[in-house]
C-alpha positions in Angstrom: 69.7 232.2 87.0 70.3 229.3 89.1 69.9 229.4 93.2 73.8 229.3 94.1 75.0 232.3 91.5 71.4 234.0 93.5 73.0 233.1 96.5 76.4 234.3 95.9 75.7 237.6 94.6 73.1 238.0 98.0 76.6 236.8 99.8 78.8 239.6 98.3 75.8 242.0 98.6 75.8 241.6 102.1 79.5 241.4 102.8 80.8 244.9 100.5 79.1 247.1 102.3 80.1 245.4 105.7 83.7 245.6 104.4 83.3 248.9 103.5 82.1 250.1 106.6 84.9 248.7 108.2 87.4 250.2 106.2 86.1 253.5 105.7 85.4 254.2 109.5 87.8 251.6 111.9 90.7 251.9 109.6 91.5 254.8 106.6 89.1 257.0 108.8 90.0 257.1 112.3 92.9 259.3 111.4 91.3 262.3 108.7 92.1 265.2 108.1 89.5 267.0 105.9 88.9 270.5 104.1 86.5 272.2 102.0 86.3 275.1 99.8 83.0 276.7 101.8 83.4 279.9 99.7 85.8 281.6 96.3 84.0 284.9 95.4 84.8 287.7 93.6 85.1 290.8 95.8 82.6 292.1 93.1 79.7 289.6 93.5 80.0 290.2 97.3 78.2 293.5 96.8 75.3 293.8 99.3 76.4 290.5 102.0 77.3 291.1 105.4 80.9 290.9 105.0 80.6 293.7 101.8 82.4 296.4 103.6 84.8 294.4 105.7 86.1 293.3 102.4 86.0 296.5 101.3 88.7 297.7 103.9 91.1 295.3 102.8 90.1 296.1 99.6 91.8 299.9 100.5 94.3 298.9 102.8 97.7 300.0 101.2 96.6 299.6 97.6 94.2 299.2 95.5 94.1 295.5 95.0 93.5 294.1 91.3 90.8 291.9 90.6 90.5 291.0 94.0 88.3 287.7 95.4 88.4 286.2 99.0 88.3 282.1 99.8 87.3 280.8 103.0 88.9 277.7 103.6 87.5 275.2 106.5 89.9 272.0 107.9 88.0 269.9 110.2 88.8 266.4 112.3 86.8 263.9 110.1 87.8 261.0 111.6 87.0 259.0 114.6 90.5 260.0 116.3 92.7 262.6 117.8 94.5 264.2 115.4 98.5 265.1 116.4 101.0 266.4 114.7 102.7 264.0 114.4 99.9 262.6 111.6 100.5 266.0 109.3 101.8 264.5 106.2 105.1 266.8 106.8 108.4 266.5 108.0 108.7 266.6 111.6 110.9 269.7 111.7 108.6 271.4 109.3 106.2 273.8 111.5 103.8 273.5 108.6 101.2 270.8 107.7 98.8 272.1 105.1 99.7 273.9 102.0 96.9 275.7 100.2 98.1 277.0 96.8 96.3 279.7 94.9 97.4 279.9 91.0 96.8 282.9 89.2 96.3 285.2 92.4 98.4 287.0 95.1 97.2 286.4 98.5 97.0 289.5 100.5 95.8 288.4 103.4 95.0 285.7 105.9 92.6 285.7 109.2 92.0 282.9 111.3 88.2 282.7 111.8 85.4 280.5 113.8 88.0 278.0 115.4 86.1 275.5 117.4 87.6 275.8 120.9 90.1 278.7 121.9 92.8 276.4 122.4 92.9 276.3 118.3 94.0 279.8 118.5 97.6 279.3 120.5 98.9 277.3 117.3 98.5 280.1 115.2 99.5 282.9 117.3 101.9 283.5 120.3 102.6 287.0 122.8 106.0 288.9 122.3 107.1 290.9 124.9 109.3 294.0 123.5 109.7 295.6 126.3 108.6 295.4 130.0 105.4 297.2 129.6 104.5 296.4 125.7 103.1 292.9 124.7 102.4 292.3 120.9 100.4 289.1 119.3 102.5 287.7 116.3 101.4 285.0 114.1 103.7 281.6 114.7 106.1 280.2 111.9 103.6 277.5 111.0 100.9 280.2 109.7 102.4 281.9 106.8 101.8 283.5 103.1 104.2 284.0 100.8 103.6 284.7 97.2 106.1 282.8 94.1 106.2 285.7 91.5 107.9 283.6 89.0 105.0 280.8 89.2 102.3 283.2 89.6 101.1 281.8 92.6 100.2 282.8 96.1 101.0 280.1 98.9 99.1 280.0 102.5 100.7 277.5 105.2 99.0 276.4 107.7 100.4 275.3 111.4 100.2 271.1 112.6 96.8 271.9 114.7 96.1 269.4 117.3 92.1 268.5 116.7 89.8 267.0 118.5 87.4 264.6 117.1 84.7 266.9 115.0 86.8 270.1 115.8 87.6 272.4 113.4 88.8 276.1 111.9 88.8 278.3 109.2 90.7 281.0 107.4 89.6 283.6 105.1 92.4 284.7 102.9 92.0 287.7 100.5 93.6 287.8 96.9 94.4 289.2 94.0 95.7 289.2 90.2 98.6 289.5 89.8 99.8 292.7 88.8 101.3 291.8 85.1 98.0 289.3 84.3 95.8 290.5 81.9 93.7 287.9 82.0 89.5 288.1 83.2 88.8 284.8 83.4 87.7 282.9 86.6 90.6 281.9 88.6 91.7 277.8 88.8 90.4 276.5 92.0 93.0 276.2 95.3 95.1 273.4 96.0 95.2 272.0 99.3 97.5 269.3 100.4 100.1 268.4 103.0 103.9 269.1 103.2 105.9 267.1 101.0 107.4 264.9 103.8 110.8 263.5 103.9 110.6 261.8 100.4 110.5 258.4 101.5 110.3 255.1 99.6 106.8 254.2 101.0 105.0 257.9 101.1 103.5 256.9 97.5 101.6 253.8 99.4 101.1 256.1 102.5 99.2 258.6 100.0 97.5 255.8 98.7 96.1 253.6 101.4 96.6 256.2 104.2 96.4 253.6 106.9 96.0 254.4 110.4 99.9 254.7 111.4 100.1 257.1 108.6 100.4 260.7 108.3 97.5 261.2 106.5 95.3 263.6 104.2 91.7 263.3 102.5 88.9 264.5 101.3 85.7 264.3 103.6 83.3 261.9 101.7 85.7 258.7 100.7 89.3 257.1 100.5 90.0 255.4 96.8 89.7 251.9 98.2 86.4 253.3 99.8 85.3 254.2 96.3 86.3 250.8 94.5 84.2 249.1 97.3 81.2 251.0 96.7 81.5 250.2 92.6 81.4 247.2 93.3 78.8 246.8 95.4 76.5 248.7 92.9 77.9 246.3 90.2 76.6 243.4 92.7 73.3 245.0 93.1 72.9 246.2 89.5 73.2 242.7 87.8 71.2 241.1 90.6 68.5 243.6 89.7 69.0 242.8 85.6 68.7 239.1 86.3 65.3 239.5 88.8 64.2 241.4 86.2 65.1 240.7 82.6 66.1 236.9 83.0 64.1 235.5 85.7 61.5 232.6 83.6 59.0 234.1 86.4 57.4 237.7 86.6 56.6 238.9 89.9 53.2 239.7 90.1 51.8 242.6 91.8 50.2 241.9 95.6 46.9 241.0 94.5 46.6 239.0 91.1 43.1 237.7 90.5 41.7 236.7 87.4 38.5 237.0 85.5 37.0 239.9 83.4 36.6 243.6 84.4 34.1 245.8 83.2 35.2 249.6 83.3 32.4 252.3 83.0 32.7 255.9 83.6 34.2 259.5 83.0 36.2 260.4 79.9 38.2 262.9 81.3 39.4 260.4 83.7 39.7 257.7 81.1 43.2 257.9 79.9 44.8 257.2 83.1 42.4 254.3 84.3 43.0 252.7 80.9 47.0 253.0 81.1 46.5 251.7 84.9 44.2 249.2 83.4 46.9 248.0 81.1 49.8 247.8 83.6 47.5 245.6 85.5 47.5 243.0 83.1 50.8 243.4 82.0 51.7 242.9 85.5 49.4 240.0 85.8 50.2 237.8 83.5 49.2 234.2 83.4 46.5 235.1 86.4 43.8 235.0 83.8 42.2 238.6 84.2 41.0 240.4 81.0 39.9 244.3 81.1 38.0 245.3 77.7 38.9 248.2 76.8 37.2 249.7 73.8 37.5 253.2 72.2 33.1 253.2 73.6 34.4 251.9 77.0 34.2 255.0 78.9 31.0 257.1 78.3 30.9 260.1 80.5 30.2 259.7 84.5 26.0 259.5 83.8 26.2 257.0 81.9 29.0 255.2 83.4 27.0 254.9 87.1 24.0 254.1 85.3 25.4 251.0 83.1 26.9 249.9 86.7 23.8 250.1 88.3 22.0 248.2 85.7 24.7 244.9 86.0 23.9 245.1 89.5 20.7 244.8 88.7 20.9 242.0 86.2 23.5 240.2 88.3 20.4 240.2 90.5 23.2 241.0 93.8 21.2 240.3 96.9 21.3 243.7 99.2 24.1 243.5 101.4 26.2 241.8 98.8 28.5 243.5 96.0 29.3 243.1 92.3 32.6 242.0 92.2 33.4 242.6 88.1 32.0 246.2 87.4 33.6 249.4 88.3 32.3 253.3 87.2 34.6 256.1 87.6 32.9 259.7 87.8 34.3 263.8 88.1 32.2 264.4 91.4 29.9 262.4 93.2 27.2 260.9 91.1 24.0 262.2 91.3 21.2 260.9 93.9 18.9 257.6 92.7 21.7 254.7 92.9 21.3 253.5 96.6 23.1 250.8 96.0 26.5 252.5 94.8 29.4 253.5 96.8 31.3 255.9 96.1 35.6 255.8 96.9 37.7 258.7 96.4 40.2 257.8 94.2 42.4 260.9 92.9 41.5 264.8 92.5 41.7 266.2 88.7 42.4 269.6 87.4 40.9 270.8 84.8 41.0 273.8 82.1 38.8 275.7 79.6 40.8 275.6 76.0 40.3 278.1 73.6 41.1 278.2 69.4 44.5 280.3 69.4 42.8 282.1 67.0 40.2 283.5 69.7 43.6 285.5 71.1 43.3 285.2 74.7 44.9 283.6 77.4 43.6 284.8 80.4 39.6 285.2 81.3 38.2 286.7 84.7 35.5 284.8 86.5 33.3 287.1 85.4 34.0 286.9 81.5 34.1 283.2 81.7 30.5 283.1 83.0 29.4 285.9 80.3 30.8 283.5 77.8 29.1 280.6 79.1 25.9 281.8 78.8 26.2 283.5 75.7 26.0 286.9 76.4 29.5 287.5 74.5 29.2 286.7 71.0 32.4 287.8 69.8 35.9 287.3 71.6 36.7 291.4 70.8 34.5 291.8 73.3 36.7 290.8 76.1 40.1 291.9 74.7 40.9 288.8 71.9 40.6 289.0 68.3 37.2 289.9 66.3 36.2 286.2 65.6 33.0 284.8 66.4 32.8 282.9 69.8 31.7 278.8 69.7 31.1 277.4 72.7 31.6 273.5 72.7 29.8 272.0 75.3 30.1 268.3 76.7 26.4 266.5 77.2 24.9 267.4 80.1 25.8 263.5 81.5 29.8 264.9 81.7 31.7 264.9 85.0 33.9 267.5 83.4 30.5 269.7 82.5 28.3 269.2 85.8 32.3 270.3 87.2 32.0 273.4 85.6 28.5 274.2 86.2 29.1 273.8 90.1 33.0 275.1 90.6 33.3 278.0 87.9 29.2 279.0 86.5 28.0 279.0 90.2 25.3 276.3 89.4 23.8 278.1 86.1 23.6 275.7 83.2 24.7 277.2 80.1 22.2 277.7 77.5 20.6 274.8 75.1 23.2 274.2 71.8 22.1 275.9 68.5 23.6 273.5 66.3 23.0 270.0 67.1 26.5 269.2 65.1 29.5 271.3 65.7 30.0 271.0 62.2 27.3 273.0 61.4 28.5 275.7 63.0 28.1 279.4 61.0 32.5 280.7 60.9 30.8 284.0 60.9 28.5 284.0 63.4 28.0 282.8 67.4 26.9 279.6 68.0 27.0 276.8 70.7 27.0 272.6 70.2 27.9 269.4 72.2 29.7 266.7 71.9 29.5 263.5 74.0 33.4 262.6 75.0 36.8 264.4 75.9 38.7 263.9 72.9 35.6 264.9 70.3 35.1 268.1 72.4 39.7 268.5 72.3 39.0 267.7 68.4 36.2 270.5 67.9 37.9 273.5 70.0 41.5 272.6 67.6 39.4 272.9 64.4 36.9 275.8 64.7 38.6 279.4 65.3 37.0 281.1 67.8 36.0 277.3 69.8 36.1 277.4 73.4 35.9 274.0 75.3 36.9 272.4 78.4 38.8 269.1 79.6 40.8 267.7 82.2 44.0 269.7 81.6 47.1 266.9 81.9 44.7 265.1 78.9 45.8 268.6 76.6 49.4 268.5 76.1 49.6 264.9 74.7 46.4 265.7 72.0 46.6 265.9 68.9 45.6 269.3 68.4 47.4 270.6 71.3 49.2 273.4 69.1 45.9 274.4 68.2 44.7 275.0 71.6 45.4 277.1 74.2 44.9 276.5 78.4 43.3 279.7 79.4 44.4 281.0 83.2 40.9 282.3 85.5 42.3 285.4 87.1 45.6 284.6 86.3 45.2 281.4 88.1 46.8 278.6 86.2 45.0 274.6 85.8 47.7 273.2 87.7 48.1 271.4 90.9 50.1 274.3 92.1 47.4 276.6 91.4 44.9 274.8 93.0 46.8 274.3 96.0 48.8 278.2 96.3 45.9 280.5 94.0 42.8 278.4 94.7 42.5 277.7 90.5 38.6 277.0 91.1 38.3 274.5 88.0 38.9 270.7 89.6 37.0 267.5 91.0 37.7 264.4 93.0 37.5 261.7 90.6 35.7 258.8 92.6 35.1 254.8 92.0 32.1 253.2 92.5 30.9 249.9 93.0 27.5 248.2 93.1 27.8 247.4 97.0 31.4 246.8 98.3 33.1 244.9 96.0 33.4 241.1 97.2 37.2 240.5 98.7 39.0 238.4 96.1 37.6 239.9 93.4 38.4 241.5 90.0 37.2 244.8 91.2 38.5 244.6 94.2 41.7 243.7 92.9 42.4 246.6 90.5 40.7 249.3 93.3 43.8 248.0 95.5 46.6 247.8 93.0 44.9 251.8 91.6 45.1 253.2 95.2 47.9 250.9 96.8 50.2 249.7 94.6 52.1 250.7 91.1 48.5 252.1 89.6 49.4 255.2 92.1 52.5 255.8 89.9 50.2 256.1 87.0 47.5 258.6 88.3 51.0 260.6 88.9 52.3 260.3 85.6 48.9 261.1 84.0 49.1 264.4 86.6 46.1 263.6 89.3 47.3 264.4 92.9 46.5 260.9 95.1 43.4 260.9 97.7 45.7 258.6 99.4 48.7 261.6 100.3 45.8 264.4 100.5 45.7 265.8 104.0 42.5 264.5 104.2 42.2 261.4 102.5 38.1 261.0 102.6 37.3 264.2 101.4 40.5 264.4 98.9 41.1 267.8 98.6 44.6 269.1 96.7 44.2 272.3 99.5 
C-alpha cells in the first residue's frame, strides 16, 4: 500500500465523521421530532406491576374488553431546535400532527401522561363552560381516537405540540381485539407517522432529506443520509485496517522486541498458557531474532523449575546485585525458602479443581470428605454417597505447585500419605490404592483411565483434555472451581501463579522482554483466554488476590 492511497483513506477517515456530524446535528437534526415505543404489553403479563389494577379498571369499564394490551407511546424534541407547528408534517388546517395506527386492535382509550412542563397539557385539553356555574375539561380536536372497522384498525391522533428543546410527553392508550378476530397471535407493532400533508410535488424529497425548512419526522438515532455516511466511514476504516494488517510487507511488532534465547522453567499447571503466550511472542516478533525452546520436558513442576533457575544463575556466575537476563521459572505459590537470589513477581491467580473418574459417581465433596479422602481413610467412594468402586488417589510429586496448593488451601497443611504403587499402572481395580505422577497432563491421563481415580489440576486445563468426558470437576461444598466461586463462595482451591528471576532481570533483556509483553501487553489477553484472572486488574495488584 503505497503512502498517498494511506494518506487518502487517513483524509476521508477524518473528514466522514466531520461531515457527518455536521449533518446529523446543524442540519437534518435541528428540527426532530422523535418517538418511541417505551411499552406494548398484554394486559395479561401486567399481572403483579404497579399499574395491574389501574389497568384492570379499564379493563371493566363498560365491557369486558377482548384480548386487551396497553402501549405507551413517548414523542420527544430530539433536535437542537424549537419545534412549531408549523414543522408537523401536516396540512396547516389539519389540527393533527402525528398519527399512531394500531392494526389488529381497537383502541379504547387514551390518557395523556408525564408531559414535561404543564404548558404541554393546554394542547390537548381546553375548559367548556355549560353553564354559569359548571366548567367541564374536553379534550381538543387535535387529540382524537377513532377506530376503521372495515380495516381492522384503531387510529390515535395526536395534537401539533409546540416543544421545547429536550421536552417531551406521553400517552398510554389501552386496546383491544377486535370483536370478530379470532386470532391469538401477538399483535403487528404501531405505526407512527405524520399527517399526510397537502400532497405536494416535493413531500417525497422532504420525507427523504428532511432538511431544516421542512416539516419533518424521524426516528431518534439517524436520518438515511446519516446512515450512508456512517457505512462508509466503517468501509474507510475497515480496508485501512485489512491493508495495516494483511498487506502491509512490515509486521508491527509488539512494544518491546528483543532477541536472543529464553529459557522457561516452571509449573505444569501453569504451562499451557505461558507456552501459548510464549508462542505469540515470537509470532509477534519476527525477524528480532528471539527463540523460546519449548519442549514437551520444558516445564517440570514449580521445584524443579526454581531450582534449574537457580542453578543458571549460578553457572552464569551473575555477580550479586546483577540479574540473569535469559531464564525465567513460573511457580503455583511462592517457592519455598533457600533461593536468596530469586524474586518472585506475581503474575496471574489460578483456580483449580479436584477431578474424579465419572465412574466414582459424585460431584460434589464436603471439606470434610475431601480431607478423609486424601488421607485415605475412605477406601471406597460408597462411603461418601458415589458408587461402590474402589477409591485411587493420584497424587502429583511432592515438587507440584498444584499439590503443595492443595496441601496448604484445601488439607490444612497435612500431606497425604506415601503412594502404594510406585506406577499408577499397577494399581489393584479392586482394591484402594494411591500413586504419583510427575506432570498435569499424566496425572488428567490417569484420573480418565482408572474408575474410581481422583486427581487434581488447574481447572481451565480440564475442558480442552483429552479425557475430559471421562472426568468430572467436583464442587467443595457446592462451591464451584471458577473465578466466580472464588470471588462470590470463597471456592478455597486456587494460587497466585508467580515469575521468578535470578535477581531482577537486566532491562533490555529476553526476560525482561517477555515479563512485559505477559503482564503489559497482548500476553494479558492470553492468561484471559487460558482462564487466569490478571494480578495486574486484582484490587490489590502485589498480593493478587481474585477476592
Amino acid at each position: 500500500m503505497n503512502d498517498r492511497a494511506e494518506q487518502w483513506i487517513a483524509i476521508l477517515s477524518l473528514a466522514f465523521p466531520v461531515l457527518a456530524f455536521l449533518w446529523e446535528f446543524a442540519v437534518v437534526g435541528r428540527k426532530r421530532l422523535g418517538y418511541r415505543v417505551q411499552m406494548d404489553t398484554l394486559a395479561a403479563d401486567a399481572a403483579g406491576k404497579p399499574y395491574a389494577d389501574v389497568l384492570g379498571d379499564m379493563r371493566h369499564d363498560g365491557h369486558q374488553l377482548k384480548d386487551p394490551s396497553f402501549v405507551l407511546l413517548r414523542i420527544e424534541n430530539a433536535g437542537s431546535a424549537k419545534i412549531v407547528s408549523e414543522d408537523y408534517l401536516a396540512d396547516p388546517v389539519d389540527p393533527y400532527g402525528i398519527k399512531v395506527t394500531f392494526r389488529d386492535r381497537r383502541v379504547a382509550a387514551v390518557v395523556l401522561t408525564d408531559p414535561s412542563r404543564d404548558e404541554v397539557r393546554d394542547f390537548f385539553f381546553e375548559d367548556v363552560a355549560e353553564n354559569d356555574t359548571t366548567v367541564r375539561t374536553v379534550a381538543k380536536p387535535g387529540f382524537r381516537r377513532d377506530n376503521n372497522e372495515a380495516e381492522r384498525t384503531g387510529v390515535v391522533r395526536l395534537p401539533k405540540v409546540t416543544l421545547l428543546r429536550g421536552a417531551e410527553y406521553k400517552v398510554l392508550v389501552v386496546l383491544e381485539r377486535w370483536p370478530e378476530d379470532q386470532g391469538t397471535g401477538p399483535f403487528p407493532d404501531p405505526v407512527v407517522r405524520g399527517a399526510d400533508g397537502q400532497d405536494r410535488w416535493y413531500d417525497p424529497a422532504v420525507r427523504f432529506f428532511r432538511l431544516k425548512a421542512t416539516r419533518t419526522e424521524s426516528h431518534v438515532f439517524a436520518s438515511r443520509p446519516a446512515w450512508w455516511v456512517i457505512c462508509v466511514l466503517a468501509a474507510a476504516v475497515t480496508v485501512q485496517a485489512c491493508f495495516t494488517l494483511f498487506l502491509s510487507g512490515e509486521r508491527r511488532p509488539p512494544l518491546d522486541c528483543v532477541g536472543g534465547t529464553l529459557h522457561l522453567h516452571g509449573s505444569t499447571a501453569f504451562a499451557p498458557a505461558v507456552r501459548a503466550a510464549a508462542e505469540d511472542y515470537l509470532r509477534r516478533c519476527e525477524g528480532a531474532g528471539a527463540s523460546i525452546p519449548l519442549a514437551s520436558d520444558t516445564f517440570k513442576g514449580s521445584t524443579d523449575g526454581v531450582t534449574d533457575l537457580d542453578q543458571a544463575g549460578k553457572d552464569a556466575g551473575v555477580e550479586v546485585g546483577e540479574g540473569l537476563g535469559d531464564h525465567l521459572a513460573f511457580t503455583d505459590g511462592l517457592a519455598a525458602d533457600g533461593h536468596p537470589r530469586l524474586l518472585p513477581r506475581p503474575v496471574a491467580f489460578s483456580v483449580f479443581a479436584l477431578v474424579a473418574n465419572k465412574d466414582a459417581g459424585v460431584q460434589n465433596l464436603t471439606l470434610a470428605q475431601v480431607r478423609a479422602v486424601f488421607a485415605g481413610r475412605v477406601h471406597n467412594w460408597a462411603e461418601v454417597g458415589g458408587n461402590d468402586v474402589p477409591v485411587h488417589v493420584v497424587n502429583r510429586d511432592p515438587g507440584s505447585g498444584s499439590r503443595s496448593t492443595l496441601v496448604t488451601k484445601v488439607l490444612g497443611g497435612h500431606e497425604p500419605p506415601q503412594f502404594t504403587v510406585t506406577d499408577c499402572a499397577a494399581l489393584d481395580p479392586r482394591r484402594y490404592g494411591r500413586c504419583e505422577v510427575s506432570s498435569t497432563d499424566t496425572m488428567l491421563n490417569r484420573a480418565a483411565s482408572r474408575p474410581g481415580a481422583i486427581g487434581y489440576s488447574e481447572a481451565a486445563g480440564v475442558d480442552g483434555h483429552e479425557g475430559a468426558a471421562r472426568l468430572v470437576k467436583l464442587t467443595i461444598d457446592g462451591r464451584r472451581p471458577t473465578a466466580e466461586g472464588v470471588e462470590d463462595t470463597h471456592y478455597p482451591y486456587w494460587q497466585t501463579e508467580f515469575a521468578y528471576t535470578y535477581g531482577d532481570a537486566p532491562a533490555g533483556s529476553v526476560a525482561a522482554a517477555f515479563l512485559t509483553f505477559l503482564t503489559q501487553q497482548s500476553g494479558r489477553d492470553v492468561l484471559r483466554e487460558h482462564g487466569h484472572g490478571l494480578c495486574s486488574e486484582a484490587h490489590d495488584a502485589g498480593e493478587c488476590r481474585p477476592v
